[in-house]
N, C-alpha and C positions, 0 to 999 in steps of 0.2 A: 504493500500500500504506500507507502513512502516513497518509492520510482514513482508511482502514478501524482503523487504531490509533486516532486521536484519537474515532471514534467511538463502537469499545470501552471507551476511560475513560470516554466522560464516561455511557455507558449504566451504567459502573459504580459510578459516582460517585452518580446517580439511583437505581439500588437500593441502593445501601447507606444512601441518605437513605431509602427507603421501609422497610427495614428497622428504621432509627433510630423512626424514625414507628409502624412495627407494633409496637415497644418500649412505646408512651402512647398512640395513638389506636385508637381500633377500629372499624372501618367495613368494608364489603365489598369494596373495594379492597385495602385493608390484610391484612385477614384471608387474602387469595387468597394473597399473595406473602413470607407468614410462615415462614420455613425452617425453626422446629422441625414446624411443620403437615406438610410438605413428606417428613421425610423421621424423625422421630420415629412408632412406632406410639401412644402415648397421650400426646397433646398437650395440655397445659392450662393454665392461669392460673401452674403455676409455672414452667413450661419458657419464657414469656414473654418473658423476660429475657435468653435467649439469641440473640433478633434483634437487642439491643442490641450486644451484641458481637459479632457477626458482621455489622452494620451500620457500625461505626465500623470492625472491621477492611477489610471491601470498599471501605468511602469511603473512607478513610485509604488504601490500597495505589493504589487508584485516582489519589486526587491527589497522591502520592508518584511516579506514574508520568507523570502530565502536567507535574510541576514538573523531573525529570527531564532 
């Protein structure tokens, strides 16, 4: 059970860097895994900024849970 944890951070750890990333780069990668996209009905250039902080929040909980 403790693999399937350490596995969960660091996948969490990995999106919330892509989310950081979906904050400044824009590509189809990026664009796919943008949580205002995701789960806002009209999502656009200003809502943007909201993967920033829900990128630093999921990394941050994440490596607060690995250093743990």
């Amino acid at each position: 059970m403790e693999n399937l944890d350490m596995i969960t951070t660091w996948l969490g750890i990995f999106y919330g860097l892509v989310l950081i990333l979906a904050a400044i780069i824009r590509n189809r990668f990026t664009e796919a895994m943008r949580i205002d996209v995701m789960f806002m009905p009209n999502p656009s250039e200003a809502t943007r900024p909201l993967n920033l902080l829900a990128g630093i929040v999921v990394a941050g909980y994440s490596i607060y849970s690995l250093l743990k």
